[in-house]
C-alpha positions as CSV (number, residue, x, y, z in Angstrom):
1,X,-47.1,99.3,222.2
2,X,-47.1,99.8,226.0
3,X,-48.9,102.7,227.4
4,X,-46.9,105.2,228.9
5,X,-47.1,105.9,232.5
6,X,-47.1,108.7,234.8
7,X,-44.6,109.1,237.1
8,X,-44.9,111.2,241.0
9,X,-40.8,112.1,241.0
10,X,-39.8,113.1,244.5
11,X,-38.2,116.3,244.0
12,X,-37.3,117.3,247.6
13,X,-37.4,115.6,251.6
14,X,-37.5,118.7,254.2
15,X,-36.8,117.7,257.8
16,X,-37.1,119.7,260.9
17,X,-39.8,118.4,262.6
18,X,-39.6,115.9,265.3
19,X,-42.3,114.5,265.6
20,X,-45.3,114.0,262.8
21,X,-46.1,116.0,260.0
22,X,-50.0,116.9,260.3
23,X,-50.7,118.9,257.9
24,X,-49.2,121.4,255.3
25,X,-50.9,124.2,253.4
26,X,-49.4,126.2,250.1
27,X,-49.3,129.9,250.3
28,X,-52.4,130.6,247.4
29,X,-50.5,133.6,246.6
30,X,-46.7,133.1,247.2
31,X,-45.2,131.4,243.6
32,X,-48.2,133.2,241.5
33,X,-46.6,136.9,241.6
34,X,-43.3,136.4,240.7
35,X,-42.3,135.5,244.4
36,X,-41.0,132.4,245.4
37,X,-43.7,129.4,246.6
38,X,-44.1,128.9,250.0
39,X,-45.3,126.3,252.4
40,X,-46.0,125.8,255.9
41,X,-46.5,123.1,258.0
42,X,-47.4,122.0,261.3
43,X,-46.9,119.5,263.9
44,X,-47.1,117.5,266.8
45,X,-43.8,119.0,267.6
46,X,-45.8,121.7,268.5
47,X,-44.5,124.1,266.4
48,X,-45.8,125.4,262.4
49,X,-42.4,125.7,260.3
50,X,-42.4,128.1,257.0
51,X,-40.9,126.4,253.8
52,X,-39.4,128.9,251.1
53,X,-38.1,128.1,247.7
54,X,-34.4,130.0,246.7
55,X,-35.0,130.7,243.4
56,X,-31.7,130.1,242.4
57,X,-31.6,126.1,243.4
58,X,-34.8,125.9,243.1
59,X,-34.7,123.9,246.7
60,X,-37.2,124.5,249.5
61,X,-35.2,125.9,253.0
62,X,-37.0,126.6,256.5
63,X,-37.0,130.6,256.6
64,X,-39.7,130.3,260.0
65,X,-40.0,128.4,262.9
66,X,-43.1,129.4,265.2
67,X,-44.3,127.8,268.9
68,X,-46.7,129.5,271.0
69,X,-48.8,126.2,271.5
70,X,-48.6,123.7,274.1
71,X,-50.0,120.3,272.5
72,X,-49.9,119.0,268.8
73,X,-50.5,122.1,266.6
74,X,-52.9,120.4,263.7
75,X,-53.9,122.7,261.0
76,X,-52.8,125.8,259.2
77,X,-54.3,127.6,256.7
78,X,-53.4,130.7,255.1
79,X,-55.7,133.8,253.8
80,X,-56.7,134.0,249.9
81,X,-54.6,136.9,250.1
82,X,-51.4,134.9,251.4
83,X,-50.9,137.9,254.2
84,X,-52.5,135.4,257.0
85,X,-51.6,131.9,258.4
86,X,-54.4,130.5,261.1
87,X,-52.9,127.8,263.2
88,X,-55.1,125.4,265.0
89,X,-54.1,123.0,267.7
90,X,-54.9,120.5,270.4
91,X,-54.2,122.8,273.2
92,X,-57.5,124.5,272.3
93,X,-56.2,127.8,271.0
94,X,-56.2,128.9,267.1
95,X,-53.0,131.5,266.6
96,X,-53.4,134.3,263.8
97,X,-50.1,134.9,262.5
98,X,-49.1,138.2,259.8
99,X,-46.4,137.4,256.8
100,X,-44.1,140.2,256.7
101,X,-41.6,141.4,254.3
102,X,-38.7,139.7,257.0
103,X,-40.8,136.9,258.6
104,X,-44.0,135.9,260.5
105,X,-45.5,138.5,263.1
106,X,-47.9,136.6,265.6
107,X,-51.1,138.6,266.6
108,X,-53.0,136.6,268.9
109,X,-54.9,134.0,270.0
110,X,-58.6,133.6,269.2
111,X,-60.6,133.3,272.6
112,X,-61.8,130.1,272.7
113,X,-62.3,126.6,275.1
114,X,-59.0,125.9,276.0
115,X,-60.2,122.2,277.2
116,X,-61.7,121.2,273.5
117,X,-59.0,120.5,271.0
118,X,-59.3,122.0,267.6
119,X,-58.8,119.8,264.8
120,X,-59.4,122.1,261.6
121,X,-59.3,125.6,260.3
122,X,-60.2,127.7,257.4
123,X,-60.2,130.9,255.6
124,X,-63.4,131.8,253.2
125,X,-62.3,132.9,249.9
126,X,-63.0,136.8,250.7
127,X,-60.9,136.7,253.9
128,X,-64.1,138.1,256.1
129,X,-64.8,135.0,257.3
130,X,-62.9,131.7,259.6
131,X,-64.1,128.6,260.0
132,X,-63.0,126.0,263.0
133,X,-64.1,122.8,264.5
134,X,-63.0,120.0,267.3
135,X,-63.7,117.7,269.5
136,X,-67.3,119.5,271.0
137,X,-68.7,118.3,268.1
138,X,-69.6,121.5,267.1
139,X,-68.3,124.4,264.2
140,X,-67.4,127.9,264.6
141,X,-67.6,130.6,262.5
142,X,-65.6,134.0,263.5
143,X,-65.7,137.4,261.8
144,X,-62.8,139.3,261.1
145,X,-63.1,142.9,262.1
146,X,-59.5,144.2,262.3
147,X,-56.2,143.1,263.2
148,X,-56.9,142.2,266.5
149,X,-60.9,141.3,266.6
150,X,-62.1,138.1,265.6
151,X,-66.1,137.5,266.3
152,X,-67.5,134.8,266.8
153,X,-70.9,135.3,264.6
154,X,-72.1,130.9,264.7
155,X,-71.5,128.5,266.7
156,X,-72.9,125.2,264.4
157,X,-74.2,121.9,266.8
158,X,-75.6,119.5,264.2
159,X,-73.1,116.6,264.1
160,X,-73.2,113.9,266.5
161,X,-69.3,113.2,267.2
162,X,-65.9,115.5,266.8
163,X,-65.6,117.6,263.4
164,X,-63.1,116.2,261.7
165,X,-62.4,119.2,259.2
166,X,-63.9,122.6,258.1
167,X,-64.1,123.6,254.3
168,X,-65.0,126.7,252.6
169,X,-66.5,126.5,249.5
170,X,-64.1,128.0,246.5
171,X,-66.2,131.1,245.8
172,X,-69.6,131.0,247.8
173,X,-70.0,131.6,251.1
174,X,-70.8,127.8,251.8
175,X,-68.8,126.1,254.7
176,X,-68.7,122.1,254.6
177,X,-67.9,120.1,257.1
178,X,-66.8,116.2,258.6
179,X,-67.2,114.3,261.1
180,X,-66.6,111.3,262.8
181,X,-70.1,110.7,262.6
182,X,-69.4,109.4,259.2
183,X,-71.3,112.6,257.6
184,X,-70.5,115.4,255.7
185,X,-72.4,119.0,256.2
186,X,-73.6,121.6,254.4
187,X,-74.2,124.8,255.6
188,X,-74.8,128.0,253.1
189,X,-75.1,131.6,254.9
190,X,-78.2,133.1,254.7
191,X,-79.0,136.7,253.0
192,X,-76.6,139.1,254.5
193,X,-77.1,138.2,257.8
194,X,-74.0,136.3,259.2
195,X,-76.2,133.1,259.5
196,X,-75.6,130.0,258.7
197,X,-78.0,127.0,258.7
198,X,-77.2,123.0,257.7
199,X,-79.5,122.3,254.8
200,X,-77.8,119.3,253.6
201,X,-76.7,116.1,255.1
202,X,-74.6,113.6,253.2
203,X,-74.6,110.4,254.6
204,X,-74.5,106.7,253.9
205,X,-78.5,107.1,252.8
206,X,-77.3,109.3,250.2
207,X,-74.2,106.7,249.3
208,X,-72.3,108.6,251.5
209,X,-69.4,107.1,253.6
210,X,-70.0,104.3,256.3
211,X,-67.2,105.7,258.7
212,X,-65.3,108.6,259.6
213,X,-65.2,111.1,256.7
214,X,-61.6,112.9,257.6
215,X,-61.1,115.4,254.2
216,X,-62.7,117.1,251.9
217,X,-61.6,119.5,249.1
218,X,-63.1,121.3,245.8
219,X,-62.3,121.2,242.0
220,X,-61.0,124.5,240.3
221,X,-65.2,125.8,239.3
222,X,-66.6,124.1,242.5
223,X,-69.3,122.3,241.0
224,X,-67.4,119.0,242.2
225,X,-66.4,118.1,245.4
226,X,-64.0,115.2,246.8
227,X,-64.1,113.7,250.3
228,X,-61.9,110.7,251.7
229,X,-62.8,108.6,255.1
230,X,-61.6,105.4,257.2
231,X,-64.1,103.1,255.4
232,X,-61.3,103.0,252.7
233,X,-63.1,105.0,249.8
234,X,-62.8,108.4,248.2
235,X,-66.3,109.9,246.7
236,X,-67.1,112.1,244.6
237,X,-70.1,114.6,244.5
238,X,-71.2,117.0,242.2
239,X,-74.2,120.1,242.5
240,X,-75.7,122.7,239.8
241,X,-75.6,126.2,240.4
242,X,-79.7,126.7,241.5
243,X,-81.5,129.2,239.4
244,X,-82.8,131.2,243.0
245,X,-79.5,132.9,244.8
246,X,-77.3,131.2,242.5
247,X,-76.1,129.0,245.7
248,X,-74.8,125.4,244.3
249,X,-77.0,122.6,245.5
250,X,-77.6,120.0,246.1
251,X,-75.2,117.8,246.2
252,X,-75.1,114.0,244.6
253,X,-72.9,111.3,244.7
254,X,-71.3,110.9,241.5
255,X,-68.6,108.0,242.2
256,X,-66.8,106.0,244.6
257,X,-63.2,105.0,244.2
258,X,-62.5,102.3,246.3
259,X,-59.6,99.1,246.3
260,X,-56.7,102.1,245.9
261,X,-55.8,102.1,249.8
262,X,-56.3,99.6,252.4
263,X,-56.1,101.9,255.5
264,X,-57.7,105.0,256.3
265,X,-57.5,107.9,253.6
266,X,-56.9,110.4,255.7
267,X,-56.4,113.7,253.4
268,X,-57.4,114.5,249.9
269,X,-56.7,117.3,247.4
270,X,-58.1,118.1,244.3
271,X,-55.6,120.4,241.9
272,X,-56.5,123.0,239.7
273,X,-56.0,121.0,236.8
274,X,-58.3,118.4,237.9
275,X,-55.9,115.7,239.4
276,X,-57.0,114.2,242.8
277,X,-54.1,113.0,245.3
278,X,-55.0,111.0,248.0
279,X,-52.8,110.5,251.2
280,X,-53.4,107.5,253.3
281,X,-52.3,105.7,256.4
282,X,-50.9,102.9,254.0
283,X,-48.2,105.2,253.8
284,X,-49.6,105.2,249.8
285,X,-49.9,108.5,247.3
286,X,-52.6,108.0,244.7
287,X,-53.4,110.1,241.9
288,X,-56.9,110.0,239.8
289,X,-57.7,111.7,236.6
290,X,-60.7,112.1,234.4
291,X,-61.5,108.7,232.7
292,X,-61.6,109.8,229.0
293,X,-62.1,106.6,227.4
294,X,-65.4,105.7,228.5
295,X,-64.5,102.0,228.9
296,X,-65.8,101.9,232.8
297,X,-69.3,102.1,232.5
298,X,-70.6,104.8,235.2
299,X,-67.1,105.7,236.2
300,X,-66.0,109.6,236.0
301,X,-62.7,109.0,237.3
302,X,-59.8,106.7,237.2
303,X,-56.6,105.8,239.0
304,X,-53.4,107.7,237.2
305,X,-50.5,105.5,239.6
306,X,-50.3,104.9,242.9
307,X,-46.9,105.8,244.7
308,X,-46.4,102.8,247.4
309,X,-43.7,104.1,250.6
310,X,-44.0,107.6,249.3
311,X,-43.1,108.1,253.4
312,X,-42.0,105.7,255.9
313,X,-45.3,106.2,257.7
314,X,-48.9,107.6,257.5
315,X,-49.6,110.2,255.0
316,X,-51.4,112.5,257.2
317,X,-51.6,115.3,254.4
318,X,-51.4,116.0,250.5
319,X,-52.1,119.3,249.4
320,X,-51.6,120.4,245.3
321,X,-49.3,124.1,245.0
322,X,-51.1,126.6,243.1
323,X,-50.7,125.9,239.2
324,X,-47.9,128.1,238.0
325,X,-45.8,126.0,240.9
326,X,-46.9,122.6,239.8
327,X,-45.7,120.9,242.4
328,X,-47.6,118.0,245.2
329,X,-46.5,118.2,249.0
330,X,-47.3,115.6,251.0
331,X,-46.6,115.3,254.8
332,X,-46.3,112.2,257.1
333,X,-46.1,110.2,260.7
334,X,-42.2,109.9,259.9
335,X,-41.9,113.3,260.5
336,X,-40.6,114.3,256.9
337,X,-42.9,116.8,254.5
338,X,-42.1,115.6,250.5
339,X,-42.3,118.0,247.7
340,X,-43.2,115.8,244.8
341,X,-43.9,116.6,241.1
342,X,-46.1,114.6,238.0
343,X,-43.8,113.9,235.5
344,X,-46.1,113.1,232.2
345,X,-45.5,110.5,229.7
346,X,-43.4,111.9,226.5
């Protein structure tokens, strides 16, 4: 009998932008609490556009459209608590914006280098705490005071080349980041002093990657963590909660999954349910699952399909919807953001 496959159905193409899709980032909250999901993306259009779903068609519409930047606007990422989206661009700037009950409310922008272009932001899990990094090599970390105060409490100078992305950790106050200096960092804060030091470096002596690492992301407990680079592999790491502070660390290399993609894996995006999607500049989707069987020897996980053209260009970004949406979005150099969803064999 012929296995069953897995199929990545295509369940929506939204179009607005004009120009390529960076990223896109799921509202953690929206789709959870009886509201309907929502999605934002951003651009180099230079604008961030807010995707809802009508819970009568069930199809996503643009409710927001927001420029205050003047280059390619990069990242978003929103607050654990869904109320706030931080925007990062290449002009330099990183805009704070407030969901409303009618629409998006912009606050400000966070005082930074206007010359250095900022490739990567992101909230903590308690929402005290924003991480961003760019092309000065270096990572910030601001504390949120109020509505209008952001301090900066680090400023983090330990990787060699531009920081490709900043990660938060899913419950500890652990911030990760990538670089172009084919490494990935670790950096835990310290007591309850807003301090934050690198005590881990993952690099190709530790079977790390052997070029830029451009993504990283976290299973549901966070014992496991995923990163994708431009040497064509995806790895996988794992750590044990230590006994003293009950901090994770440190972190191994578990696996590397390698001969899916043949250009650079730019984004990856572990779900809740344990899937990992990949997005590469192949223009390919894969998907990897837990390899029950046992039959590779060494091997944790295992390639679930690969969905070749999923856009016309790049995928520049794949990010999983909370669970209760079940649903993949994807976003690439064609312009187009996808809303996919894993149909399972009957």
């Amino acid at each position: 009998m012929a296995e069953k496959k897995y199929e990545l159905q295509e369940i929506q193409k939204l179009q607005g932008h004009t120009d390529r899709v960076w990223s896109v980032a799921w509202n953690p909250v929206a789709g959870t609490d009886g509201t309907p999901p929502i999605l934002a993306s951003c651009s180099a259009d230079k604008t961030v556009r807010i995707w809802k779903q009508n819970p009568q068609t069930s199809a996503f519409n643009c409710v927001g459209r927001m420029r205050v930047h003047t280059e390619s606007v990069r990242s978003c990422s929103w607050s654990q608590n869904g109320h706030l989206l931080a925007v990062a661009s290449f002009d330099g700037k990183v805009s704070i914006w407030n969901k409303t009950e009618t629409g998006f409310e912009f606050w400000h922008f966070l005082k930074g280098d206007k010359n250095i272009e900022v490739e990567s932001v992101s909230w903590d899990a308690s929402g005290a705490h924003l991480a961003t990094c760019g092309r000065d090599k270096s990572v910030c970390i601001w504390r949120v005071e109020d509505k209008y105060t952001f301090e900066v409490m680090a400023q983090l100078r330990k990787h060699k080349q531009d920081v490709k992305m900043v990660q938060w950790h899913p419950s500890d106050e652990i911030l990760f980041s990538c670089s172009y200096d084919n490494t990935i960092k670790v950096w835990p804060r310290y007591s309850d002093h807003d301090e934050w030091n690198c005590t881990e470096t993952l690099d190709h002596a530790k079977k790390g990657h052997s070029s830029t690492v451009w993504s990283i992301s976290f299973n549901a407990t966070g014992d496991k963590m995923v990163t994708s680079s431009d040497d064509l592999s995806i790895k996988v790491w794992g750590a044990e909660r230590r006994q003293s502070g009950g901090s994770y660390g440190p972190w191994k290399h578990l696996q590397t999954l390698s001969g899916n993609h043949d250009q650079t894996i730019s984004s990856v995006h572990w779900s809740s349910e344990g899937i990992i999607a990949s997005g590469a500049a192949d223009d390919a989707i894969c998907l990897f699952e837990e390899n029950q069987d046992g039959l590779e020897s060494g091997a944790n996980y295992k390639l679930l399909l690969k969905k070749v053209k999923a856009h016309e260009r790049d995928v520049n970004s794949v990010q999983w919807s909370p669970k209760e949406v079940g649903l993949l979005a994807s976003s690439g150099d064609d312009g187009t953001i996808k809303i996919w969803k894993l149909i399972s064999p009957q």
